[in-house]
Steps between C-alpha positions, in 0.01 A plus 500: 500500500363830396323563170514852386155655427448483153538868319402393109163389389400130510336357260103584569625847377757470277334399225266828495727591220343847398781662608756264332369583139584878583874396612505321185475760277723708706744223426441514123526902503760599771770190366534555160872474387408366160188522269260253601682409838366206670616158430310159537679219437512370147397172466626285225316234308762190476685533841181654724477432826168779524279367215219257571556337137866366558542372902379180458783206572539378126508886383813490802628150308540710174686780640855567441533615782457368891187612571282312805161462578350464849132382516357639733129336641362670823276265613678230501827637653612358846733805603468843620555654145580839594905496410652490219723247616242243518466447172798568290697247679567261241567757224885475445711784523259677687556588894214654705636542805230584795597678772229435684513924526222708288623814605778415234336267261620168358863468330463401161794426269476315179877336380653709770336864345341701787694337784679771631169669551442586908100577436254469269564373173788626215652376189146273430236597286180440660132502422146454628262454214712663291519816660855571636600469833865623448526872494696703219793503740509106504384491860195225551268407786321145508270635776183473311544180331193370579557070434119422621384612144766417289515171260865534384807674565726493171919564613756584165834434592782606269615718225103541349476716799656749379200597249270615834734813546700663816571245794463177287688233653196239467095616520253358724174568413150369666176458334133537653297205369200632275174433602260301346244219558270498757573710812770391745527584857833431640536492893833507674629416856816431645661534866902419614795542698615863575156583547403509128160534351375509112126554411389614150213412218514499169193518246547424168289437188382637191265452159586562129443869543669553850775337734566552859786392704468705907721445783551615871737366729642574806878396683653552859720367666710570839854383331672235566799742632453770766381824360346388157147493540274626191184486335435504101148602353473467116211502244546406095263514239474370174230597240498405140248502181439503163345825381504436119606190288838601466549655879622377787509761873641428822540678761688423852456676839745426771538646857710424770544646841768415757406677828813354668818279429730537797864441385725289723831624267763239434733343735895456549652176537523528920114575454421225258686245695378598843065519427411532137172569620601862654457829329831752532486746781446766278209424384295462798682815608361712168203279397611415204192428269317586140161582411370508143209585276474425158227526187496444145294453225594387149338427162544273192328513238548298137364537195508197176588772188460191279594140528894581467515833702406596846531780687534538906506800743586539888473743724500514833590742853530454845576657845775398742571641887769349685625676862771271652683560874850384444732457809763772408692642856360825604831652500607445184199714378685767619669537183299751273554280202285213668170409379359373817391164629146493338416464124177630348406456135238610352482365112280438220605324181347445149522330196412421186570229127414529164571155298447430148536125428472302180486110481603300149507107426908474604564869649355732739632881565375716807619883516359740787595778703458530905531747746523546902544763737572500849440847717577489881500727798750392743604664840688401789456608844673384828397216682499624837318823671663622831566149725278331327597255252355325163220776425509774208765776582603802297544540127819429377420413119236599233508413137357429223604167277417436196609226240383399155590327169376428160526221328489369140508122388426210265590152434447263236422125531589312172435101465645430150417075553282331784896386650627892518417792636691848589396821656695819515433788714537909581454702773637892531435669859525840579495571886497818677543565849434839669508604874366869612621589839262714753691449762818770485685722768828621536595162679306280245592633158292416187481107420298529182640348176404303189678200339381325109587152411460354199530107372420265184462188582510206238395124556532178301349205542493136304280216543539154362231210493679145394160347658176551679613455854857693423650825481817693477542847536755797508430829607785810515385853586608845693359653775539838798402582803511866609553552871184600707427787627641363829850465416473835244440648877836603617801522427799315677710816530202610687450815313190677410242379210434140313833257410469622131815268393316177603525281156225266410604116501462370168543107398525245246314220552515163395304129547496154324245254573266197480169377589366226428120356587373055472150477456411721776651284748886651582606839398804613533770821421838575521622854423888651536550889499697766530498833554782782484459846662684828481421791714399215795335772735634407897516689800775792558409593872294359768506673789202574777233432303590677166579290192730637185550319160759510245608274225766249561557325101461181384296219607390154443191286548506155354384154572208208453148394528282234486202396584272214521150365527374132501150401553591100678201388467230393763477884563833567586728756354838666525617827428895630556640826443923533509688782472862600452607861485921576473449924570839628530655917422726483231655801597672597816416806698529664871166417722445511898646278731321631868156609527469827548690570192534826368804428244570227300845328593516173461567293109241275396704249256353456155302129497374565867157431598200730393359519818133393574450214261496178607739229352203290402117392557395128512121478586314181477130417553301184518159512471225211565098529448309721289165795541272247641629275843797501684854696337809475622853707432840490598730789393861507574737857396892457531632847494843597433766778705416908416748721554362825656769721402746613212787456685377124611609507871148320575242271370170347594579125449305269336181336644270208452119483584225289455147600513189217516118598436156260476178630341161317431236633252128393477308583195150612480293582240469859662848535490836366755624516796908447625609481830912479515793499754869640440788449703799746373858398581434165690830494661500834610810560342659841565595680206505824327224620264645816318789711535529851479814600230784733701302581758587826683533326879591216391172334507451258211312210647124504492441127650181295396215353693534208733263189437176652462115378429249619264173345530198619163182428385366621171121475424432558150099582364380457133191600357312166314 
């Protein structure tokens, strides 16, 4: 197994950053389609998943909304912690799907919103310490997540979504921990199956004037599948302090660096069924693989006007290369039309908030204004020189993409008795997408274009309290998603320039639920929803390695949640998450029936299957044993059919697996020390991780890992 030489910076030098401030104000100069152009994400103050102030569990209890918090404790963690999917497994509704493949990312869908998704992340708001990791275009990478220094992840499900903006579906958003206390140091090592290795340290600490939270960590691993080695470098940094009596600064650093992520590509049924393990043909043939570098840098800064009124600012920018070898036949670059079989992007993006909040006795109102801008280079060249194969050709494509929107909001929180409380909501986006072509000749005529979108979108949400330990709640709100710049692309009559008809999807959204707490001893919730979309963006054509969109009408999401957590007693606890999810088109329309398809011919009924969402998600863990001694867990996930295209001639069935772990902590008065043991999927049950939606060849299945081992310790040091 080859690994490519790496062509991006890793992280020793990516985070000499004195170039990146110059890209960043080419950003803020070069992509102005509006006054004031670049967006952060505006935060709100009752439903806000990015403030310090209101993620704490009972701030989640009085929510009208469902809105989770995972704690999140480094040093005493006996798993990997580098995937997303780790810990948002018992948050309902939510399905991280790993696919064990970083050249493509996790798959992350939240009630059945950013399933159809073949890379990355789309139709999910996400965050890392409050600086956005979605683009403009609704396009998000979970890359530099970096877990090691994080205390919480906060996840908003449902229609109070709708008030972060473009792309909305839910928001996940992590959260650094702040330092403070006397200085940490936070050692990391872990070693597995598929040759995998983690190292990293963390110091963290901090004093009334200053607090400092500083990671590094390191990942590789040689895949558990032929042809998916890679290696992950990241670095995060967290600074805050108090500079007058009524100020509050942070600032957060992050860089990440992926040398090399080799990309196995997905699998047909003959394939899956034969050796899951095995990458296609293909990609051997082309090399198939990814390499990126990333920066960013962001700032928050808050200031107490009086002891009703605050005020809070954020700005941030950051750099982005991606160059990607994608296993497209040499002779169909023969068409002048074709962009190649490499991808190389070359992007900065910026942002900034203003927010004015004020704070009564039974009401609280927050109004603001954000910006974001997103300003890319991309260019495509063939993936192939003479006979040889998989290297940097000719240029077929150069462009420049750029996408934007501003945004203006507020919401009001009104508590008229301690039993009642409602909140109302309004967001208005204006997005703008704009593609210069450089790359013209008489065979490859002009492709440059511009397309606006526009959207208001309204919320409402009620909360009632008939007790301490209960609550019931009803939220109802509207939300969009634009399509990326991906499927703006081309067109599906394959003519010349973007697919300037593509519609936004735009939804109604709608969710009743309960949650109820006993004395800190067994918490549960139980949520139903729905959600109806118009415009549902699905694929046209899929032929060799080109994708087209179009929208296809109507469609439904709707189903149940619940969840549940009992401490038993004697240190043992229980935690389930359970999921139903009923995604169905509403309207009928032509769609592919053989792969390559370059017309649409067959009818899709209304009430079929929205492909790539599973039925439901049971996931159960029992846990025995606490910080200090011996711990013990037991998780179980019951996963239900996906099927991988719109026409439903195939599905991934439905799986079971179990996964056991021990740990054992000593305690010191210097600090602790964990040594733990993993075994994933006991029975080594064969199944399929992820799907890729209407794949081109036919390829949907990307199978999971086998039974596999993770043995860790973590050492952690604290000044006396």
């Amino acid at each position: 197994m080859t690994k490519p030489e790496p062509t991006h910076r890793s992280v020793e030098t990516v985070i000499r950053s004195s170039s990146m401030l110059r890209r960043i104000r080419r950003t803020l100069a070069a992509g102005i389609l509006w006054p004031g152009w670049i967006l952060a994400q505006g935060v709100l103050p009752a439903i806000n998943v990015n403030a310090d102030a209101d993620a704490s569990d009972n701030s989640a209890f009085d929510t009208p909304a469902a809105l989770s918090v995972v704690q999140l404790d480094s040093a005493e963690q006996d798993s990997a912690g580098v995937t997303l999917s780790e810990f948002l497994a018992l948050v309902p509704g939510v399905a991280v799907r790993n696919r064990g493949n970083l050249a493509q990312d996790e798959q992350v869908s939240i009630r059945g919103f950013g399933s159809r998704s073949t890379f990355g992340v789309r139709g999910i708001r996400l965050y890392a310490d409050g600086i956005p990791a979605t683009m403009p275009d609704g396009s998000g990478q979970i890359s530099h997540f970096d877990f090691a220094s994080a205390d919480r992840i906060t996840v908003l499900r449902g229609p109070f979504s709708a008030l972060y903006g473009n792309s909305s579906g839910g928001v996940i958003a992590v959260h650094s921990a702040d330092g403070e206390g006397p200085p940490q140091l936070r050692s990391r090592a872990m070693a597995g199956s598929f040759g995998t290795a983690i190292l990293g340290a963390n110091l963290r600490g901090g004093h009334e004037a200053v607090g400092y939270n500083l990671d590094l960590g390191g990942f590789k691993t040689d895949g558990y599948r032929d042809h998916s080695a890679a290696r992950r470098d990241i670095l995060n940094a967290k600074l805050t302090s108090n500079p007058g009596e009524h100020d509050s600064l942070t600032i957060v650093a992050n860089a990440v660096s992926i040398p090399y992520a080799q990309d196995p590509l997905g699998l047909d049924r003959e394939q899956l069924e034969d050796d899951p393990g095995q990458a296609t043909a293909a990609a051997e043939l082309f090399n198939t693989r990814k390499q990126v570098a990333q920066q960013q840098l962001g700032l928050h800064w808050e200031h107490a006007i009086n002891a009703n009124q605050g005020l809070r600012v954020m700005a941030y920018g950051g750099h982005r290369e991606v160059e990607q070898y994608l296993a497209i036949p040499v002779f169909l670059q023969a068409d002048p039309l074709r962009a190649g079989g490499v991808i190389d992007l070359d992007g900065d993006y910026a942002g900034g908030d203003l927010r004015w909040t004020w704070r009564g006795d039974t009401a609280s109102l927050a109004v603001g204004t954000s910006f974001e801008g997103q300003h890319q280079r991309r260019r495509g060249y063939e993936n192939f020189s003479g006979d040889e194969l998989g290297v940097r050709g000719t240029l077929r494509r150069d462009e420049t993409n750029r996408a934007g929107n501003v945004d203006e909001y507020a919401q009001l929180s009104w508590s008229p008795t301690p039993s009642w409380s409602f909140d109302a909501g309004l967001r208005h986006s204006r997005i703008r997408f704009r593609v210069d072509d450089d790359y013209i000749s008489d065979a490859n005529p002009d492709d440059s274009g511009q397309r606006d979108y526009s959207a208001t979108a309204p919320v409402l949400g009620v909360l009632m309290k008939p007790s301490t330990d209960l609550r019931f709640y009803a939220a109802w709100g509207e939300g969009f998603e634009t399509p990326t710049f991906a499927e703006l692309g081309y067109r599906s009559d394959g003519g010349a320039g973007l697919n300037l008809d593509l519609e936004p999807a735009r939804s109604s959204n709608f969710e009743v639920g309960m949650k109820q707490r006993w004395s800190n001893v067994l918490e549960t919730e139980i949520v139903a929803f729905r959600s109806d979309s118009d415009d549902e963006i699905a694929v046209a054509t899929n032929a060799n390695g080109r994708s087209t969109y179009r929208n296809v009408g109507q469609s439904r999401r709707q189903g149940i949640e619940a969840f549940l957590h009992a401490d038993l007693g004697e240190r043992w606890s229980l935690d389930l998450a359970f999921t139903a999810i009923d995604a169905r088109f509403q309207s009928s329309f032509l769609a592919c029936s053989s792969v390559p398809c370059t017309q649409p011919s067959v009818a899709v009924a209304a009430d079929s299957r929205i492909p790539g969402i599973p039925e439901s998600m049971l996931r159960l863990a029992v846990t025995h044993g606490g910080d200090v001694g011996w711990r013990f867990e037991a998780a179980m996930q019951s996963i239900g059919s996906t099927v991988v295209n719109d026409v439903g001639s195939e599905a991934a069935p439905g799986y079971t697996l179990l996964d056991v772990g021990a740990g054992y902590g000593w305690r010191r008065p210097s600090g602790s020390l964990r040594a733990f043991l993993d075994i994933g999927n006991v029975f080594d049950t064969r199944y399929v991780g992820s799907v890729i939606v209407n794949d081109g060849n036919g390829r949907y299945y990307e199978p999971g890992p086998g039974r596999n081992v993770m043995l860790g310790l973590r050492w952690n040091w604290q000044a006396n």
